[in-house]
C-alpha positions in Angstrom: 101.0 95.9 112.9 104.1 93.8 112.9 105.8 93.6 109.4 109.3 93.6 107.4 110.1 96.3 105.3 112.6 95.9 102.7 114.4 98.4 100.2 116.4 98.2 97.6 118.6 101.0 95.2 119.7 99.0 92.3 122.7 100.7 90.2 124.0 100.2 86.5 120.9 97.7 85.8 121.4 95.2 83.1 117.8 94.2 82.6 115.7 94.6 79.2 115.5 98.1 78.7 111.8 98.0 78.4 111.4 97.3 82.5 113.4 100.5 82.9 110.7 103.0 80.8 108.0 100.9 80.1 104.4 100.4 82.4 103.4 97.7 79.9 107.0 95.6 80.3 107.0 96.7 84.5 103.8 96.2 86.0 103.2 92.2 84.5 106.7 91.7 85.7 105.7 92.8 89.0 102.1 91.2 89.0 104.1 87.6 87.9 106.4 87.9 90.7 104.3 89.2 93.6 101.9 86.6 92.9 104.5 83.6 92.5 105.3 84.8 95.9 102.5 84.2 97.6 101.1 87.7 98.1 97.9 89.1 97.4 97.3 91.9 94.6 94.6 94.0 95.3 95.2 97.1 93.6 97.2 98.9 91.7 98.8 102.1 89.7 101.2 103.0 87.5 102.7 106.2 85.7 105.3 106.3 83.0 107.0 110.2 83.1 107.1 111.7 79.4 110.5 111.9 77.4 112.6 114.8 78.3 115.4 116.5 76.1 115.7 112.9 74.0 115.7 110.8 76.6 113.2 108.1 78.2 111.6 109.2 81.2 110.8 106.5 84.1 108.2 104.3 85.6 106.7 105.0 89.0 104.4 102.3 90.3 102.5 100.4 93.3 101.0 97.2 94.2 98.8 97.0 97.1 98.7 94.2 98.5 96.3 92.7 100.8 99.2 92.3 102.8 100.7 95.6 102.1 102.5 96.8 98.9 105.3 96.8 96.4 106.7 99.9 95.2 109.1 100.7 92.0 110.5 103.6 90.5 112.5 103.6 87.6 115.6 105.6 86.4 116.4 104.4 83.0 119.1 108.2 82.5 120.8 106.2 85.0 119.8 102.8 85.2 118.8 102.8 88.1 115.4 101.2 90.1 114.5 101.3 93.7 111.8 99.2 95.7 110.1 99.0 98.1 108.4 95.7 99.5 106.7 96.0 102.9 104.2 93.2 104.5 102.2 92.8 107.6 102.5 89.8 109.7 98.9 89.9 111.3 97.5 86.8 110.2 100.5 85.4 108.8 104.0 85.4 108.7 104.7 86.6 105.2 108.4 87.4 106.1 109.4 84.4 103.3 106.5 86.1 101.0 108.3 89.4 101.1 112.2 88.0 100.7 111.2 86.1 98.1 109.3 88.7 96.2 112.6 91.2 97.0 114.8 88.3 94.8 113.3 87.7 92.5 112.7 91.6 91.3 116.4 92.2 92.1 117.9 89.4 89.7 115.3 90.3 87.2 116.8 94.1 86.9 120.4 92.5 87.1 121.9 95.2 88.9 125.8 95.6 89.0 125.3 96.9 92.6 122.8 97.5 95.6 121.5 98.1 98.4 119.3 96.6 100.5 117.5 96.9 103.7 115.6 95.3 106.5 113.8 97.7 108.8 111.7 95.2 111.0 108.1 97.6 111.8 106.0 97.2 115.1 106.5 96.1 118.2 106.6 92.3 118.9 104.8 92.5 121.9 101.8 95.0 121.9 103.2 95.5 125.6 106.4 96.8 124.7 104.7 100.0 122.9 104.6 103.3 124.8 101.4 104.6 125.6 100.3 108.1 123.6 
């Protein structure tokens, strides 16, 4: 079950503000960029949240992938967008896969500042896990 897990919180995004509030503008943005990546899509869902007291509500969505999956949720109040990208490295190494897929949905919300990290999942070595 070795993979990479990556986040991100993006603040104060500059993207279109369609990506922000709209399912129709996010998920093809996703698809298009998960798939230039190398990854496969073999699911997915999404949920745009109703307007609340004149303003847009967000997008909540996932890709799973046969590797793993992709996960966005959008704050358009705020601007803000955080994802999630994780992949398994069972038949492949798709630690590239992932990084790329991480960049290219970053620059495309055009944050004015983040965060992101690495969390490396699974043992290396199925010796080095402790047994139950």
């Amino acid at each position: 079950m070795h993979g990479l897990h990556l986040t991100a919180d993006l603040y104060d995004c500059q993207c279109a503000p369609p990506l922000l509030v709209s399912e129709a503008a996010l998920a093809p943005l996703c698809r298009t960029h998960t798939q230039a990546a190398g990854l496969t899509v073999v699911g997915e869902k999404w949920f745009s949240f109703p307007s609340q007291n004149g303003r847009p509500g967000g997008v909540t969505g996932t890709l799973l992938l046969a590797e793993s999956h992709l996960a966005v949720h959008t704050w358009p109040e705020l601007g803000h967008v955080t994802l999630d990208v994780y992949v398994c490295n069972y038949a492949a190494d798709n630690t590239q896969r992932a990084e790329q897929l991480m960049h290219a949905l970053v620059a495309a919300f055009a944050p004015q500042r983040r965060q992101v990290n690495r969390l490396l999942r699974g043992a290396l070595d199925a010796s080095a896990t402790a047994p139950r």
